[in-house]
DRENDO-1510 file (C-alpha; in Angstrom, 1 decimal, always signed):
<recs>
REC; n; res; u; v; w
REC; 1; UNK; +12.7; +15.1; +0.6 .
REC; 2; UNK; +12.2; +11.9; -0.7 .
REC; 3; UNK; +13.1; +8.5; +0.8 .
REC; 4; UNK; +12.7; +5.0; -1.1 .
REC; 5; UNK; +13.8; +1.7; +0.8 .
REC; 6; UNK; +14.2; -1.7; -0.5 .
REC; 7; UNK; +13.1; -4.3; +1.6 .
REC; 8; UNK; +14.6; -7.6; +1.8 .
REC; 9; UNK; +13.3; -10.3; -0.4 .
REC; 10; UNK; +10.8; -8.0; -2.1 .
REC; 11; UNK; +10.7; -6.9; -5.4 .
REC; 12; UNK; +9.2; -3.3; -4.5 .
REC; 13; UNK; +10.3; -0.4; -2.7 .
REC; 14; UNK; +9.0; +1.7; +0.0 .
REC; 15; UNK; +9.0; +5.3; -1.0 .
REC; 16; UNK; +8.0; +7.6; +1.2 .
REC; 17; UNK; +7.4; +11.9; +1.2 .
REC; 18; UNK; +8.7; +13.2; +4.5 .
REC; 19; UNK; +8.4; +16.9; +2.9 .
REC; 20; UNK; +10.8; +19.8; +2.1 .
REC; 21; UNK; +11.2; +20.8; +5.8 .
REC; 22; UNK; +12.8; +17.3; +6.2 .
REC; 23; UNK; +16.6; +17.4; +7.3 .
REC; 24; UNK; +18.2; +15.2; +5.2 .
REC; 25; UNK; +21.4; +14.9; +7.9 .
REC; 26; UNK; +19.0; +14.2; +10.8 .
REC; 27; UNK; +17.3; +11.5; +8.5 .
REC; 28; UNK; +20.9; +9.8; +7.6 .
REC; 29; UNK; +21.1; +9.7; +11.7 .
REC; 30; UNK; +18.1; +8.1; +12.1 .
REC; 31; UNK; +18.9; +5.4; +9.3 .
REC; 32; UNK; +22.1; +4.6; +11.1 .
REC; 33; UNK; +20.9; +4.5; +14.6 .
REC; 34; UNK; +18.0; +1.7; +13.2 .
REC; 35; UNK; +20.8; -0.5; +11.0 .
REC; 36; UNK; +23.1; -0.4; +14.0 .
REC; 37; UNK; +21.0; -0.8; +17.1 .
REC; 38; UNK; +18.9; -3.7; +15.1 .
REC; 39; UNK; +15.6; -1.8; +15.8 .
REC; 40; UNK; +12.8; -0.5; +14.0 .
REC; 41; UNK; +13.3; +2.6; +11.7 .
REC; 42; UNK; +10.5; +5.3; +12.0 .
REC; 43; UNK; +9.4; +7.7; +9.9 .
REC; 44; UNK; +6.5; +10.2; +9.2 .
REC; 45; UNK; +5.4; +11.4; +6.2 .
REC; 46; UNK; +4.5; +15.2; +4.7 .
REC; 47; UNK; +0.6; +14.2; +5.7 .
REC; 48; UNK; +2.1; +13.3; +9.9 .
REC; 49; UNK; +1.5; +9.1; +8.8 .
REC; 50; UNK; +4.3; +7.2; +10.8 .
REC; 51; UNK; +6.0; +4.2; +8.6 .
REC; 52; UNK; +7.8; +1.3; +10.4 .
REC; 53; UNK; +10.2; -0.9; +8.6 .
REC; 54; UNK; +12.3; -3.2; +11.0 .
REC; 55; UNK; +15.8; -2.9; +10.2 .
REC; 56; UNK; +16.6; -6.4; +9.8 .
REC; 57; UNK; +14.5; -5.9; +6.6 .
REC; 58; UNK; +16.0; -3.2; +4.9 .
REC; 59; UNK; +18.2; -4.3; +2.0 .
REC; 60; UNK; +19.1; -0.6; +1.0 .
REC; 61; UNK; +17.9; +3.2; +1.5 .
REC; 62; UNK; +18.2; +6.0; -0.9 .
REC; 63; UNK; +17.9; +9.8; +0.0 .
REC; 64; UNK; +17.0; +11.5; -2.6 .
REC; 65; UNK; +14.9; +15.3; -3.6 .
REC; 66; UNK; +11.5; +15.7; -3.4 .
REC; 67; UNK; +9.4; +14.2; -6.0 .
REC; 68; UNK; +8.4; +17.9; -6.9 .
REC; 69; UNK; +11.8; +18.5; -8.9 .
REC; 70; UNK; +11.9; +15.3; -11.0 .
REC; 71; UNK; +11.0; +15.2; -14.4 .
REC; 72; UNK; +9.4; +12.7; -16.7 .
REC; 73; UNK; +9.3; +12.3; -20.2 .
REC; 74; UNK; +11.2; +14.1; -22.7 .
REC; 75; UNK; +12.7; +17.3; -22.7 .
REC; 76; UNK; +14.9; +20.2; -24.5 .
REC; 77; UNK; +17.1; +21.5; -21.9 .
</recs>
């Protein structure tokens, strides 16, 4: 699963692989708990690296599927 944050007052996003064995529900928990308790949001990557982003940063986070499944350039469905 794939997660990309925008951080406040920068142009660029954080994106970040947490893997397919990555439960997107326990993720959304984890958001929440950050944003509400004003803390620091954790998170490790497919390769075990931990990413911090303080809360009071984030400007907007976006679940999405892991990068495996998207496609880019042209196609004929």
């Amino acid at each position: 699963m794939e997660i990309r944050i925008g951080i406040v007052q920068s142009m660029k996003e954080l994106e970040v692989d947490l893997g397919t064995e990555s439960n997107m529900d326990q993720v959304t928990r984890d958001v929440e708990e950050a944003l509400a308790g004003d803390t620091v949001l954790w998170l490790t990557d497919r390769k075990g690296r931990r990413v911090g982003v303080p809360s009071s940063r984030i400007a907007y986070v976006d679940l999405g599927s892991p990068a495996g499944e998207r496609v880019v350039g042209f196609g004929v469905a």
